[in-house]
N, CA and C atoms as a LAMMPS dump frame, in Angstrom:
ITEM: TIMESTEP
0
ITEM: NUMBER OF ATOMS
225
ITEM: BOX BOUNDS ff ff ff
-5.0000000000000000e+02 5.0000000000000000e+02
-5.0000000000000000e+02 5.0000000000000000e+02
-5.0000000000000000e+02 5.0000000000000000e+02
ITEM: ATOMS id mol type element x y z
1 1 1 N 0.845 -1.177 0
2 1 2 C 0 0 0
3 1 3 C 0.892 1.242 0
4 2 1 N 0.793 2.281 -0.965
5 2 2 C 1.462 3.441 -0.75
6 2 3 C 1.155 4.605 0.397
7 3 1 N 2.222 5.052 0.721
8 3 2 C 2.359 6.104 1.563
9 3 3 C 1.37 7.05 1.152
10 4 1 N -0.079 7.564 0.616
11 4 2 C -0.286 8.26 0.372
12 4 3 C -1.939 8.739 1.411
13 5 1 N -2.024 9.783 1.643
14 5 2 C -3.396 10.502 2.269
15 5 3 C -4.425 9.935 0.901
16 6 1 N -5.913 9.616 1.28
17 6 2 C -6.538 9.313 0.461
18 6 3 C -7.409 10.509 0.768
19 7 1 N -7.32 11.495 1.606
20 7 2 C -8.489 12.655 1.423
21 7 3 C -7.663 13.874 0.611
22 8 1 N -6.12 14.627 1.324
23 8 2 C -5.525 15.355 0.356
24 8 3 C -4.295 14.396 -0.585
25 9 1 N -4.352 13.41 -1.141
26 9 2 C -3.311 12.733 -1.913
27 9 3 C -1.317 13.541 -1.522
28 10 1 N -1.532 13.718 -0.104
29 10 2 C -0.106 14.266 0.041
30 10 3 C 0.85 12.478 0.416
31 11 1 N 2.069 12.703 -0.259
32 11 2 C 2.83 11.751 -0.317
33 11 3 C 4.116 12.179 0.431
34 12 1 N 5.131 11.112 -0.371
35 12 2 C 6.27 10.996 0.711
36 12 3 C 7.002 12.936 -0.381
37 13 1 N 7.758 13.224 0.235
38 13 2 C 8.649 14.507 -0.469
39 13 3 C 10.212 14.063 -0.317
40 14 1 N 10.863 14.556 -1.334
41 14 2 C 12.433 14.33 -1.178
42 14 3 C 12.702 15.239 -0.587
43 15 1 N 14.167 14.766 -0.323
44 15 2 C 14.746 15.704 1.055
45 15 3 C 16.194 15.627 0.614
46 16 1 N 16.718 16.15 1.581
47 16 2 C 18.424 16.41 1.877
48 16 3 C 18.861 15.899 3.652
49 17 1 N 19.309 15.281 3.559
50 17 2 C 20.253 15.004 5.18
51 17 3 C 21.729 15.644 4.999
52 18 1 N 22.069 16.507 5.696
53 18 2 C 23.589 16.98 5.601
54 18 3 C 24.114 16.643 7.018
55 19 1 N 25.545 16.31 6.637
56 19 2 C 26.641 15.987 7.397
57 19 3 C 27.606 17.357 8.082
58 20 1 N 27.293 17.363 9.22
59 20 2 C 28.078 18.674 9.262
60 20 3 C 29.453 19.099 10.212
61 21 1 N 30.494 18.979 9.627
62 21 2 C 31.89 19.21 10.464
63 21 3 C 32.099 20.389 11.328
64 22 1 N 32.762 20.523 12.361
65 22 2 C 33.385 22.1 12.764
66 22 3 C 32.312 22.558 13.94
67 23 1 N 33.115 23.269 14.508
68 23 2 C 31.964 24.392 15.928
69 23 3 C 31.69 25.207 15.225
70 24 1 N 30.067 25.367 15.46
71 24 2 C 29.723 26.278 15.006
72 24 3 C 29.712 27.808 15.44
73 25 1 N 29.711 28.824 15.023
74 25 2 C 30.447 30.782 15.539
75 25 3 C 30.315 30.772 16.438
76 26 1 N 29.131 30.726 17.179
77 26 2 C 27.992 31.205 17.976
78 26 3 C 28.735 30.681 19.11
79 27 1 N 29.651 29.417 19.081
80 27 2 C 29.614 28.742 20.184
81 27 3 C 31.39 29.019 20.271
82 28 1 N 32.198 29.625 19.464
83 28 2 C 33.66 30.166 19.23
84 28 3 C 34.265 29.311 18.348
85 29 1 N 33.705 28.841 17.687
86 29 2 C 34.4 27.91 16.253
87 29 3 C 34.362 28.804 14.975
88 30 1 N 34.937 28.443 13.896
89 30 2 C 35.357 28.878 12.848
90 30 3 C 34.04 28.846 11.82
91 31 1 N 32.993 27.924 12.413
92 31 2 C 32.072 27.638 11.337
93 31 3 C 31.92 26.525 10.754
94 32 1 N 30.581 26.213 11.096
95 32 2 C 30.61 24.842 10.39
96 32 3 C 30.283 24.815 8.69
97 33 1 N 31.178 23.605 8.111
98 33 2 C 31.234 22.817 7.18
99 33 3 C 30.162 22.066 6.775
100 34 1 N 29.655 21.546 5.381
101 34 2 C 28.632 20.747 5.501
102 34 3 C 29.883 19.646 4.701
103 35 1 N 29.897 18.47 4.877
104 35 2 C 30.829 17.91 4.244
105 35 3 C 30.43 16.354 3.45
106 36 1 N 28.838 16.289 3.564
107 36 2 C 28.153 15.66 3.223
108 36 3 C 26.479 15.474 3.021
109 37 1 N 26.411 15.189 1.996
110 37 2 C 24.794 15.124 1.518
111 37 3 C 24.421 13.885 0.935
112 38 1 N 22.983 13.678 1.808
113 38 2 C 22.476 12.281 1.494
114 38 3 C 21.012 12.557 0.842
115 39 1 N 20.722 11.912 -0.072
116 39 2 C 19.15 12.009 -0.178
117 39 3 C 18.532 11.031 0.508
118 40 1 N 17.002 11.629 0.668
119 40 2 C 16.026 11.212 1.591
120 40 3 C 14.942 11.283 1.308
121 41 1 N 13.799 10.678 2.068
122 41 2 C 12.696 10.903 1.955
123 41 3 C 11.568 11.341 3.15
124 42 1 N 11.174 12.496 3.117
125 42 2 C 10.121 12.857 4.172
126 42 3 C 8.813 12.055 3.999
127 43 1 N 8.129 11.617 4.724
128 43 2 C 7.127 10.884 5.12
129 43 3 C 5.725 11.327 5.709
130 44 1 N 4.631 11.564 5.085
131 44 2 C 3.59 12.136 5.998
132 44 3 C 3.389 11.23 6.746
133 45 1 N 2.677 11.964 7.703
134 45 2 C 2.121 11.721 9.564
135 45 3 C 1.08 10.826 8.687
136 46 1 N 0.826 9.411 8.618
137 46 2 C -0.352 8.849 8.074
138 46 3 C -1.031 8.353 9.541
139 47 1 N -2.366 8.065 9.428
140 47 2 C -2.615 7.623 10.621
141 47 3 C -4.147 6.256 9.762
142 48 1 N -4.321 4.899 10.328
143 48 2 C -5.081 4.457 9.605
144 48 3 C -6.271 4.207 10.613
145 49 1 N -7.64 5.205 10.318
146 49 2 C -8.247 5.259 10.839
147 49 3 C -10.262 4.958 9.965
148 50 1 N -11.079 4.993 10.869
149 50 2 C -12.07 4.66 10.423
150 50 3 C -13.095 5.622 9.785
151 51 1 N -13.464 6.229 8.811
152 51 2 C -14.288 7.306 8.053
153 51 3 C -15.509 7.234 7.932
154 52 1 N -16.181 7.958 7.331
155 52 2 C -17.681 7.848 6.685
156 52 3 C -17.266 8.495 5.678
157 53 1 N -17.239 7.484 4.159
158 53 2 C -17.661 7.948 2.956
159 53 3 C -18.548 7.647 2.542
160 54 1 N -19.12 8.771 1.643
161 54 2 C -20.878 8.611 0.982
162 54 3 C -21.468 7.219 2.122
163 55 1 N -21.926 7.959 3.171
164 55 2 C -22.596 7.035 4.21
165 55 3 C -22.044 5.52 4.649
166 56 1 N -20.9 4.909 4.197
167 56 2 C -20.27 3.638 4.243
168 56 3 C -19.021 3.801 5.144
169 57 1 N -18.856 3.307 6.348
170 57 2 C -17.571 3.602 7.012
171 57 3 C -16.306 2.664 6.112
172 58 1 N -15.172 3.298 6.162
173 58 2 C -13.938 2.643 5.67
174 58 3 C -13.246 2.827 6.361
175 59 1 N -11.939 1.585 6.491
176 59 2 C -10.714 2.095 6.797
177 59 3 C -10.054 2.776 5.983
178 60 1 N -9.116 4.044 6.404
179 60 2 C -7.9 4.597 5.504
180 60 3 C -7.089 5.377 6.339
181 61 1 N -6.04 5.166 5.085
182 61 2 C -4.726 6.38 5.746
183 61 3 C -5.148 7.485 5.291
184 62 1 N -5.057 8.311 6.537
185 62 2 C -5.31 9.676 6.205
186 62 3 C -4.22 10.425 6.819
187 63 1 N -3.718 12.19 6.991
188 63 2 C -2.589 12.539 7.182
189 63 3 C -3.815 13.229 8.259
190 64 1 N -2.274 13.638 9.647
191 64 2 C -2.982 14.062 10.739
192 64 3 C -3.124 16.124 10.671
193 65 1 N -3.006 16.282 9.189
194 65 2 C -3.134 17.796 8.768
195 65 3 C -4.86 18.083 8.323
196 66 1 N -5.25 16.773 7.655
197 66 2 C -6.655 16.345 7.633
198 66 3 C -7.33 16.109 9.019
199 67 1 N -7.15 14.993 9.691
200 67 2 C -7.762 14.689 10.667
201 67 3 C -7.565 16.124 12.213
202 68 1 N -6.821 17.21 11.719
203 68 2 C -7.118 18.472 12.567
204 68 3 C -8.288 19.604 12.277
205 69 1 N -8.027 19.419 10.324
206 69 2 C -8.509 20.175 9.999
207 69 3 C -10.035 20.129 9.821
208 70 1 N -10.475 19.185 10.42
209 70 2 C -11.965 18.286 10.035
210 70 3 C -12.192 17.719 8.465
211 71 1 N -11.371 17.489 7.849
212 71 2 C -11.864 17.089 6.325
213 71 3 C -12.761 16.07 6.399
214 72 1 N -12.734 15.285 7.865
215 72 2 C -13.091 13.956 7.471
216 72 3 C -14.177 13.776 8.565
217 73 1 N -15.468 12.696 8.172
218 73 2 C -16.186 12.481 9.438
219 73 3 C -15.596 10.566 10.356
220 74 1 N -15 11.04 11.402
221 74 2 C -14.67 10.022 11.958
222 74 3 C -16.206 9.173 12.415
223 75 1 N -16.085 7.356 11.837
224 75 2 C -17.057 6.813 12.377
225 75 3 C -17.749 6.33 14.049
């Protein structure tokens, strides 16, 4: 099953992870370095919960940006 919200279709997003060398100013170092980059993937908050569509309860993944915003009627 894919990672995806079935009320707003939000999915996974690419990303960046950086590696980072050195003290940073703030703390009396020279500054940090990034000295490595990884790709990644961000992940929505899915949560698999119980709905009412067109009067029929279902299970689904839904994202918890929906389930704040009321998109959905919980059964």
């Amino acid at each position: 099953m894919a990672k995806v919200c079935e009320i707003c279709k939000k999915s996974s997003q690419p990303g960046v992870k950086y590696k980072r060398r050195g003290m940073i100013k703030r703390k009396g170092g020279a500054g940090s370095k990034i000295i490595g980059k990884t790709l990644r993937r961000f992940l929505p908050n899915l949560q698999k919960i119980k709905i009412v569509i067109n009067g029929t309860v279902k299970r689904a993944n839904v994202c918890t940006s929906c389930i704040q915003a009321g998109k959905i009627v919980k059964s």
